[in-house]
C-alpha positions in Angstrom: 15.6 21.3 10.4 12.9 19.5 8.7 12.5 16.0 8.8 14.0 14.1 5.8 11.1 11.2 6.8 8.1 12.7 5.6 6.9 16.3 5.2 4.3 17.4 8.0 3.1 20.5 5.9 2.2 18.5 2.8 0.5 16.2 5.3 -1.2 19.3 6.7 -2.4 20.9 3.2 -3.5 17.1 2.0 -5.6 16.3 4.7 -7.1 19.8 6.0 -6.7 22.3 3.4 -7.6 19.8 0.4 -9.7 16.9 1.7 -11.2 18.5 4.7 -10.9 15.9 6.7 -12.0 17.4 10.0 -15.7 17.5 8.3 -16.0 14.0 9.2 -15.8 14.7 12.9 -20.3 15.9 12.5 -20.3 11.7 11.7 -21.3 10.1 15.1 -17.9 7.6 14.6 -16.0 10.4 14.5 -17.8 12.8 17.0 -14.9 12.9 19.7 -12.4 14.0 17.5 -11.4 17.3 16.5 -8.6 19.2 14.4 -6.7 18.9 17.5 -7.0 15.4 18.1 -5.9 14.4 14.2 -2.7 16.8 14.8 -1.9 15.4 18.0 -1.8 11.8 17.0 0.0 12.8 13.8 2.9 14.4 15.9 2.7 11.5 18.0 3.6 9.4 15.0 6.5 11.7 13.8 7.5 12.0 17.0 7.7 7.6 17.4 9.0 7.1 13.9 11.7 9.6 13.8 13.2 8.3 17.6 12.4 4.5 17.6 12.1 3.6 14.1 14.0 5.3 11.8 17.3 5.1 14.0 17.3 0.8 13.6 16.3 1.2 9.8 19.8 0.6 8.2 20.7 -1.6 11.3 17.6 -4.2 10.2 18.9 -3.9 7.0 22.5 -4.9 7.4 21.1 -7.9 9.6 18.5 -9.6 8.5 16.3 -12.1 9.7 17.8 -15.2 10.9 17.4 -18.7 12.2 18.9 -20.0 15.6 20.1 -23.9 16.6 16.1 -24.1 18.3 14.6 -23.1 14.9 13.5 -19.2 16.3 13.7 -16.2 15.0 16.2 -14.0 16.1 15.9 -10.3 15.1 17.8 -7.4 16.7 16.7 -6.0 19.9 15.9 -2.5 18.8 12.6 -4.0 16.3 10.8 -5.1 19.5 11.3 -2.3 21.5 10.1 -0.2 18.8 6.8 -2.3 18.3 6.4 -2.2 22.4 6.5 1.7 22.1 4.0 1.9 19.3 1.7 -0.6 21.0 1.4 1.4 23.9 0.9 4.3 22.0 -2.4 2.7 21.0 -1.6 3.3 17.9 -1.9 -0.7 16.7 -5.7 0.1 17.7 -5.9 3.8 16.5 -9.2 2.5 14.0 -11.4 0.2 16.2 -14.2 0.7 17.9 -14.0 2.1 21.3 -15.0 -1.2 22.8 -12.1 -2.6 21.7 -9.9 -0.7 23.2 -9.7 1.8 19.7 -9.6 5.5 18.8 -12.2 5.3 16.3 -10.1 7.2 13.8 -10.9 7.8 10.4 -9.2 5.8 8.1 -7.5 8.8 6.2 -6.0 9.7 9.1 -4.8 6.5 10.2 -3.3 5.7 6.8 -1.3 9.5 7.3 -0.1 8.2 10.7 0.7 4.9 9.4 3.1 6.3 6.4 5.5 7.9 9.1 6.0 4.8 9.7 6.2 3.1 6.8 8.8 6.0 5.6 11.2 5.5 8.4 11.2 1.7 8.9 9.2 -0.3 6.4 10.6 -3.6 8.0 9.5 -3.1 11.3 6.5 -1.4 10.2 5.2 -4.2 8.5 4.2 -6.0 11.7 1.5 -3.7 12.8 0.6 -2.9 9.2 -0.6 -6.5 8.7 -1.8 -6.9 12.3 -4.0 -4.2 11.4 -5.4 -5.8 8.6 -5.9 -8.9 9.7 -8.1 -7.3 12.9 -9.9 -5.4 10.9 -10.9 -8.4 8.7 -12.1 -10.2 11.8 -14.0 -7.3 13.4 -15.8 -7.4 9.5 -16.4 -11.2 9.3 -15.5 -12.9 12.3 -18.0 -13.8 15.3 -18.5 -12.1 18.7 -16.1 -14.6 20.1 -13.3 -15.1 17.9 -13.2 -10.9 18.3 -12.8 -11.3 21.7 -10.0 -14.0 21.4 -8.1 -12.3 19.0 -8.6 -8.7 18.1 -8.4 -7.3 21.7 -4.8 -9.2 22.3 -4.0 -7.8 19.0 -5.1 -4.4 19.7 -3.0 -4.6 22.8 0.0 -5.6 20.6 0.1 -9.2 22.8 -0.4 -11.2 19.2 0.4 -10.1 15.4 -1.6 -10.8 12.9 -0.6 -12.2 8.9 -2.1 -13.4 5.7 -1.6 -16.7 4.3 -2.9 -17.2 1.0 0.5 -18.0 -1.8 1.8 -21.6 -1.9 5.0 -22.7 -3.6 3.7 -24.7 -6.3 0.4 -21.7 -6.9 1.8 -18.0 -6.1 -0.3 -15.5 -7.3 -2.9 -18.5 -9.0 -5.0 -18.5 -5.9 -7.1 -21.5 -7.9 -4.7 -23.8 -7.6 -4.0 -23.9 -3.8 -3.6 -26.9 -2.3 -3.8 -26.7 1.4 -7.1 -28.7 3.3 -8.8 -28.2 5.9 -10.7 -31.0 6.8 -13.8 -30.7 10.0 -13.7 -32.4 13.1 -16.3 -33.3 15.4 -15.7 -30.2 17.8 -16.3 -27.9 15.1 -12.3 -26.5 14.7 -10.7 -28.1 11.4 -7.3 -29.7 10.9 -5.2 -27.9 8.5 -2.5 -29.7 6.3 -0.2 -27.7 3.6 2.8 -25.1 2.9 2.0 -21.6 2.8 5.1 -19.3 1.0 5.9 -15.5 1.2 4.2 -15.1 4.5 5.4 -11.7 5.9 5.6 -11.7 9.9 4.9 -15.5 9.5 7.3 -16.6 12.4 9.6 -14.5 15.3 9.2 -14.2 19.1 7.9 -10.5 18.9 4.8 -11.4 20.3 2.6 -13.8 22.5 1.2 -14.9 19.5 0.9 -14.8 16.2 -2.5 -15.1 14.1 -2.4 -16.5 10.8 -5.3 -16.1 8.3 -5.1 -18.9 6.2 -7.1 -19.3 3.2 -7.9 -23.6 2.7 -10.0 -26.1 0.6 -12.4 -28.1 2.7 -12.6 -31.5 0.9 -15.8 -31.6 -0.9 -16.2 -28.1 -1.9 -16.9 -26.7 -5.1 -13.4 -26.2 -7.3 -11.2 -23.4 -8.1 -12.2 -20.2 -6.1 -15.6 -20.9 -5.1 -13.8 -23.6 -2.6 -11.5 -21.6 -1.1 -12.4 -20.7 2.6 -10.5 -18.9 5.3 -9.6 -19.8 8.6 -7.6 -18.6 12.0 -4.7 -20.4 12.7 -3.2 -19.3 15.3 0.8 -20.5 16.4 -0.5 -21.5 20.5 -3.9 -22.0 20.8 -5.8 -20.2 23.1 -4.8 -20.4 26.9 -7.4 -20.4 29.9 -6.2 -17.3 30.9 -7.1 -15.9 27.1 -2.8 -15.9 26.4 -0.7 -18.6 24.8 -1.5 -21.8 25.4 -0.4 -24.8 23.5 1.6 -24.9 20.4 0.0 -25.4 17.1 1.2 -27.4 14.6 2.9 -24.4 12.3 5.9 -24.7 11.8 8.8 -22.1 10.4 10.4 -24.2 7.4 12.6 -21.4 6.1 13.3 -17.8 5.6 13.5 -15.8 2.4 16.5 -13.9 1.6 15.6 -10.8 0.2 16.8 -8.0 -2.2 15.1 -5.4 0.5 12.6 -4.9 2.9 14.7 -7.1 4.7 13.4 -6.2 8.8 10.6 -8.6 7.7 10.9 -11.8 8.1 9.1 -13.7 4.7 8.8 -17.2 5.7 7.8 -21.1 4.4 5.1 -22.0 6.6 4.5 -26.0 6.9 0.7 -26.3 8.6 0.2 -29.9 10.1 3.6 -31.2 9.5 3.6 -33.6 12.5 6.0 -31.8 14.2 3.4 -31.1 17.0 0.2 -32.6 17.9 -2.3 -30.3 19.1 -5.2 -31.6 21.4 -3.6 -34.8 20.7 -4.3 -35.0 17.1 -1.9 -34.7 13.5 -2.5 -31.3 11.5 -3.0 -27.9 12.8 -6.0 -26.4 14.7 -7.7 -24.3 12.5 -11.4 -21.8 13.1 -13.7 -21.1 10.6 -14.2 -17.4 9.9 -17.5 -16.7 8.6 -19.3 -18.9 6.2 -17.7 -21.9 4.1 -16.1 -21.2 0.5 -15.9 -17.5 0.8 -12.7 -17.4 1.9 -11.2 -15.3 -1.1 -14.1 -12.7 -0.7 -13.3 -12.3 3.1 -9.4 -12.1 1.9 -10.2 -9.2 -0.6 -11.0 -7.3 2.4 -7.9 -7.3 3.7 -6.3 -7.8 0.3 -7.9 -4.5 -0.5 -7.0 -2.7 2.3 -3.4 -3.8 1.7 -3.2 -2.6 -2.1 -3.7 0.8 -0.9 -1.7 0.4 2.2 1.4 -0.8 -0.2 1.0 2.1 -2.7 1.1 4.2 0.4 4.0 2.5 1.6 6.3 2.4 -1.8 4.4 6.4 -1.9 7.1 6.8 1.7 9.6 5.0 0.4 9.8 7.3 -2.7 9.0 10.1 -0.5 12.0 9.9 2.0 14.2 9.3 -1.1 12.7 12.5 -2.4 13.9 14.7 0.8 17.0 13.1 1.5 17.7 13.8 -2.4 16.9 17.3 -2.3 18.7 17.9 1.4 21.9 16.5 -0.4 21.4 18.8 -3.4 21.1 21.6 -1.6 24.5 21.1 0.3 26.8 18.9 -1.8 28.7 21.7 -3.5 30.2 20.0 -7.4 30.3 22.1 -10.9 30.0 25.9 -12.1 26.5 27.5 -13.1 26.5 26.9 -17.1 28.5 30.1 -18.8 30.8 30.4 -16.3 33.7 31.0 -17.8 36.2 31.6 -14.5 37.7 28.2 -13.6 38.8 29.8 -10.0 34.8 30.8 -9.5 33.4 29.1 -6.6 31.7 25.6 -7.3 28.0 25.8 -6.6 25.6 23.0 -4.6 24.2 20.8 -7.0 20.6 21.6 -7.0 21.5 25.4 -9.0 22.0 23.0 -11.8 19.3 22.3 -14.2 18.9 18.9 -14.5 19.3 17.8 -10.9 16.1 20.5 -10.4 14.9 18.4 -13.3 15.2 15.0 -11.1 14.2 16.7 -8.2 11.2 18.2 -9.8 10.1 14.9 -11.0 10.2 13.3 -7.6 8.2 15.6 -6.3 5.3 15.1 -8.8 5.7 11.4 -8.0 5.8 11.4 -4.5 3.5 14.1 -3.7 0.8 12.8 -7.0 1.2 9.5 -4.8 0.8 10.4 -1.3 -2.6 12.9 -2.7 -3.5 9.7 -4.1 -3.4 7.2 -1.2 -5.1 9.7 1.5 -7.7 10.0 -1.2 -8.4 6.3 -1.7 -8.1 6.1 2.0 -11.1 9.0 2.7 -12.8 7.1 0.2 -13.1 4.0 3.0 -14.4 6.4 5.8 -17.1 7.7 2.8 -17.9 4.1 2.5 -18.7 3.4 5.9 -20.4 6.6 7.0 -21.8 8.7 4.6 -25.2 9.8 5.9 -27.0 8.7 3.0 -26.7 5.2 1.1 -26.3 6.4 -2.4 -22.8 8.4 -1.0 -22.1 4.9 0.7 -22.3 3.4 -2.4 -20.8 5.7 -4.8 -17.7 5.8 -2.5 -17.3 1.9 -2.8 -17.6 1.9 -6.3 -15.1 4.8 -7.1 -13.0 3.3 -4.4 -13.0 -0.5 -6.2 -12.1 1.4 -9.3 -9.3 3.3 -8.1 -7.8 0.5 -5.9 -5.7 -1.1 -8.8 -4.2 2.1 -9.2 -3.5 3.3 -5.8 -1.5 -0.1 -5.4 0.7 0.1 -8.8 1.2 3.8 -9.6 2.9 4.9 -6.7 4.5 1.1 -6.6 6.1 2.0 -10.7 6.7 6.0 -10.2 7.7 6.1 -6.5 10.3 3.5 -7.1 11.3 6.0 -10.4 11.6 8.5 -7.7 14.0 6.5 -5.7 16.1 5.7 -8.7 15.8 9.1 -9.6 17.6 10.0 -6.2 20.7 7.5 -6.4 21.0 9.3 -9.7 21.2 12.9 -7.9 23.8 11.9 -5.2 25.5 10.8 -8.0 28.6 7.7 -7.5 27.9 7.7 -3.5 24.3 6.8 -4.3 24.9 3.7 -5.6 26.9 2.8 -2.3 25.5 1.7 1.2 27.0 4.8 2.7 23.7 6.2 1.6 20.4 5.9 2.5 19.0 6.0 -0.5 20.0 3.0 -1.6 18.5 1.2 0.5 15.2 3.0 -0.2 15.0 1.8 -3.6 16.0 -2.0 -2.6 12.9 -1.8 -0.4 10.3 0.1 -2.6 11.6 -2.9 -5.0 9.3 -5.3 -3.6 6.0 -3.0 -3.7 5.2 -3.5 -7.8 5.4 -7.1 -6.8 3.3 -8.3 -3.6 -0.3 -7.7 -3.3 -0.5 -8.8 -7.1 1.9 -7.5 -9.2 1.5 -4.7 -12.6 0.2 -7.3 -14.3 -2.5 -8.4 -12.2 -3.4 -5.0 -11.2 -4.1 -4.2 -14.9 -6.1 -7.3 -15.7 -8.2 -6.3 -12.9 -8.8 -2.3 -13.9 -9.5 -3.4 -17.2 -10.7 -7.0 -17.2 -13.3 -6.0 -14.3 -13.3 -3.1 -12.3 -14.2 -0.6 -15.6 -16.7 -2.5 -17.1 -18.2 -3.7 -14.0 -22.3 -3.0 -13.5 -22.2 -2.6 -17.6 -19.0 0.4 -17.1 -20.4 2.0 -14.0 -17.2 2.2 -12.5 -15.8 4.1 -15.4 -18.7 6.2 -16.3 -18.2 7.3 -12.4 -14.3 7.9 -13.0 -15.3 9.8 -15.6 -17.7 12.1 -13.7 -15.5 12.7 -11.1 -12.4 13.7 -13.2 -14.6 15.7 -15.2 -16.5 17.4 -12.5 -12.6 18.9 -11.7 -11.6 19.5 -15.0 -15.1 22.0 -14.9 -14.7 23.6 -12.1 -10.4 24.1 -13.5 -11.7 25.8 -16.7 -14.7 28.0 -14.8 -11.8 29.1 -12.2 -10.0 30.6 -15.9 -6.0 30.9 -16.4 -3.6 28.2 -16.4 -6.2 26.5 -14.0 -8.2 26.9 -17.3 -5.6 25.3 -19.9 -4.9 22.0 -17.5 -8.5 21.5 -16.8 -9.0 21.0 -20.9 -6.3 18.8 -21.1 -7.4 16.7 -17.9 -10.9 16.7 -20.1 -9.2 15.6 -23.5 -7.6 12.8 -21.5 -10.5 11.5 -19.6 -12.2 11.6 -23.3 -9.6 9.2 -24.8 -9.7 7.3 -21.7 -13.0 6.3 -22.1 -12.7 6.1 -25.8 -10.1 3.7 -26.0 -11.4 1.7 -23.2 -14.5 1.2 -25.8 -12.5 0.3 -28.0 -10.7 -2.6 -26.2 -13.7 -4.5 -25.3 -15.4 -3.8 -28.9 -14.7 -7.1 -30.6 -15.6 -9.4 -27.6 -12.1 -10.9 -27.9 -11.1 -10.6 -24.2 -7.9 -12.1 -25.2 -7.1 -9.4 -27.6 -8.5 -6.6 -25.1 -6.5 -7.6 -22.1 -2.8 -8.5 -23.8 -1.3 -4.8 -22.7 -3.8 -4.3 -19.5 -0.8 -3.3 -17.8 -0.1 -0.6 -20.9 -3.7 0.2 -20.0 -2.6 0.5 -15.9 -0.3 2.8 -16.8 -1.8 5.4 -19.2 -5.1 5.4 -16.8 -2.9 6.1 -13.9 -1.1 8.8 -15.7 -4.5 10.7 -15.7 -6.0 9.5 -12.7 -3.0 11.6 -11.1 -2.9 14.2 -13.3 -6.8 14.7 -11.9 -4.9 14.3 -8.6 -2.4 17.3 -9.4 -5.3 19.6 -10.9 -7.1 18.9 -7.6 -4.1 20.6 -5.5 -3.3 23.0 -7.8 -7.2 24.2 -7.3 -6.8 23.7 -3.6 -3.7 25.8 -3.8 -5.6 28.6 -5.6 -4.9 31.8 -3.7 -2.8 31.1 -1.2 0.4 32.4 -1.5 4.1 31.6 0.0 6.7 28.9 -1.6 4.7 25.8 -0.3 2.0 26.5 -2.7 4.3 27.8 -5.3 6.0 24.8 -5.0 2.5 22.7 -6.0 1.9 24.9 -8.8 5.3 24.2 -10.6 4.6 20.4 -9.6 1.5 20.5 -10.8 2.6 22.1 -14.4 5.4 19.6 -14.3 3.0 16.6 -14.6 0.9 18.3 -17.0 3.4 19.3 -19.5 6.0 16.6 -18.7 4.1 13.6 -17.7 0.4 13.2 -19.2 2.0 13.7 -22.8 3.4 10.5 -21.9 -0.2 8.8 -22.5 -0.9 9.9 -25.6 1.6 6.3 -27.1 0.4 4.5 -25.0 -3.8 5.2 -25.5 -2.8 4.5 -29.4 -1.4 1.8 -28.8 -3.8 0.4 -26.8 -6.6 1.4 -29.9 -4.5 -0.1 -32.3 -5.8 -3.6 -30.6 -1.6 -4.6 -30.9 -0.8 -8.2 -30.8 2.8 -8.1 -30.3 3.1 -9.9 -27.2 0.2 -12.6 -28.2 1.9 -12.8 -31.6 5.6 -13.9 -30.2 6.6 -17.9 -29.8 7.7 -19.3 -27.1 10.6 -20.3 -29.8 11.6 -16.7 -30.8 12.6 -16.0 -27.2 
């Protein structure tokens, strides 16, 4: 039977068939891996997720997080045991450097491991998912030593890693932050303030657990510019390079959540006085890097983590997907239409039109999204080692672009695809006898964290698109074009999608001309997320024109399956834009237009 987690074959044809990604293996990081060495660790990870994770998933679910008499976390057994298998795996260290214990995988590959995963067990897979991060942003930024003291532990699943930037009074308005960090004559810094919505911020998984914690130093420049990030670790270091002392962080609450409930979210209160480190009020915290560039050295793991959520709500919709279609294909309810004979045998539910219809749909979403994701992700390896600087740096900028909408398109659609497969099982989705609904409870979370829609637009059109005077669209452009060329030279349907992926592109770049053409920026970014939407629309319709051309030839249902997908989203979906790109030219002032009083 084929796993209702993930599909390994459309794994398979994304990453070999379509992106190649075994050509990276003639880069010298990559030089001791091989086609064989990809499949292996990607059967690994089916293997791990489908025997230790996915089995705990609804288990997590029913209970959640809590609080003991000592102030601990308590979690069920089943979470740690899981982590301690995938630690040992290596897997927590599948993309660092050799030297540190790593595989020195490519990030595509990585990111295909880490959506097993993130499809079975999103709550138990956020711990290594932000562990990751955070070592990968202090290999980047952080100093010989403080890579020493906490990567290696990390890579060794000893210590988890989070990100600490939202306080209750600022959320998303990283400006207005509040927490200090003021020096002290040993070089370390005292840390005083109350981070909120810190994933992983607190449990007894681990040794240790690593905070990144973005502070003002008193003095520094205001807003932004003064923001600068520092390790704050819950024990300081030991002699022996384990837990020593406790820090002064302390586990103030827990969220409650709608979903993605095998997480604990957490209040942290830094320098509360409930401890006194070395002696001293406030928690110990290390400089990483230089001071007041704190939110630049966050947007390397904030980055990261906007593709590594539209991934994650990409398995989320994608589980939904197969468990929809397995229950289709079995639950027997209704006659074919026409059939007259009230004693004819009922017939499963996926022989009726629209479930196909719902089904159909899913399968552009999910499959548009997962394409998407393992693009964005090849995009970092291009980054980091094309052979020539001009590849290096037309992979950046493509990826920066594409970035906002790697994060909310699968984040909107997938989650449609998980509603989409309540709405197939019919009455018993909407129960908790059901997977599925506890699919779209956690994918529920993924338009919101990491900056939500409306963030995510603001930055596609307030910046990334008319960065370097529109070189990141003029490059968008290009590279949707170049496809929609080589569609119509390939002739047939190929032909007819390729034109209408070129017509799109052309209003794309229209429209977004006409947004910023009366220098009002207020007027041009009041439906950014309008603007999010319709871009993304074509950005996957590129996505599905891609696979279909990849596709070309081949024969056999798979492929059969990718073309019908693919003509789904054309004639179904990118219609959709055509509203929305008018509206957006019309300059509408709806929203701006309404009073608080009208409400």
């Amino acid at each position: 039977m084929s796993s209702l987690i993930l599909s390994s074959r459309d794994l398979d044809f994304l990453l070999h068939e379509w992106l190649d990604v075994t050509a990276l293996t003639s880069r010298d990081r990559f030089a001791e891996h091989s086609r064989e060495t990809f499949d292996a660790v990607l059967e690994l990870a089916e293997s791990i997720a489908t025997e230790q994770f996915a089995p705990h998933n609804r288990k997590a679910d029913a209970n959640e997080p809590r609080m003991d008499a000592d102030g601990r976390v308590v979690l069920i057994p089943e979470v740690k045991a899981a982590l301690e298998v995938y630690a040992k795996a290596g897997l927590l260290a599948g993309q660092l450097d050799e030297e540190l214990g790593g595989m020195q995988l490519p990030n595509v590959v990585a990111k295909a491991v880490a959506a097993w995963f993130q499809a079975a067990n999103p709550g138990t897979a956020a711990y290594p998912f932000l562990t990751v991060g955070n070592a990968n942003l202090l290999v980047a930024h952080g100093s010989p030593e403080q890579v020493d003291t906490w990567v290696r532990p990390m890579a060794e699943g000893r210590f988890f890693g989070t990100m600490c930037l939202s306080e209750p009074q600022a959320g998303s308005s990283l400006a207005d932050i509040t927490t200090r960090a003021v020096p002290q004559p040993d070089g370390s810094h005292r840390i005083t303030g109350s981070k909120m919505w810190i994933s992983g911020g607190d449990h007894e998984l681990t040794e240790n657990i690593v905070h990144l914690v973005l502070a003002k130093i008193p003095g520094g420049p205001p807003g932004v510019k003064g923001i600068s990030l520092f390790i704050v670790p819950k024990y300081l270091p030991g002699p022996d390079g384990g837990a020593g002392e406790r820090n002064d962080v302390v586990l103030a609450g827990l969220n409650h959540k709608m979903g993605f409930r095998g997480t604990t979210n957490t209040l942290l209160n830094f320098g509360e006085g409930r401890h006194t480190p070395l002696g001293a009020p406030g928690a110990v915290g290390y400089l990483l890097g230089e001071p007041h560039q704190g939110l630049a050295y966050m947007f390397h793991m904030m980055n990261e983590a906007r593709v590594g959520v539209g991934l994650g709500a990409t398995a989320l919709g994608y589980t939904g997907y197969l468990h929809a279609l397995e229950y289709a294909r079995t639950r027997t309810q209704g006659r074919p239409i026409g059939e007259k004979d009230p004693a004819a045998p009922q017939v499963p539910l996926v022989e009726h039109p629209d479930v196909r219809r719902m089904l159909l749909a899913q399968k552009a979403y999910v499959e548009g999204g997962l394409a998407l994701g393992l693009y964005c992700s090849l995009l970092v390896d291009e980054q980091a080692t094309a052979p020539g600087e001009a590849e290096r740096a037309r992979a950046a900028l493509l990826l920066d672009v594409l970035t906002p909408i790697a994060k909310s398109w699968p984040s909107q659609w997938c989650l449609e695809a998980n509603s989409l497969a309540i709405q197939v099982h019919g009455g018993y989705g909407y129960t908790r006898d059901y997977d599925v609904e506890q699919f779209y409870r956690d994918n529920r979370l993924n338009p919101i964290h990491e900056g939500t829609h409306g963030i995510q637009g603001l930055d596609l059109l307030g910046r990334k698109v008319v960065a370097q005077g529109g070189a990141g669209l003029r490059l968008l452009a290009e590279t949707l074009s170049a496809t929609a060329a080589r569609a119509v030279a390939a002739g047939g349907e190929a032909a007819a999608l390729g034109a209408q992926l070129q017509a799109a592109v052309e209003r794309t770049v229209e429209v977004t001309g006409r947004l910023w053409s009366t220098g009002d920026p207020v007027s041009a970014l009041a439906n950014a997320t309008v603007y999010l939407e319709a871009v993304g629309h074509v950005v996957v319709a590129w996505v599905w024109l891609e696979q279909l051309l990849a596709a070309e030839g081949r024969s056999g249902g798979f492929y059969d399956g990718k073309r019908q997908a693919a003509r789904y989203f054309f004639r179904c979906e990118l219609p959709k834009t055509g509203p929305q790109f008018d509206l957006l030219a019309a300059l509408d002032r709806t929203s701006l237009e309404m009073a608080d009083a009208w409400f």
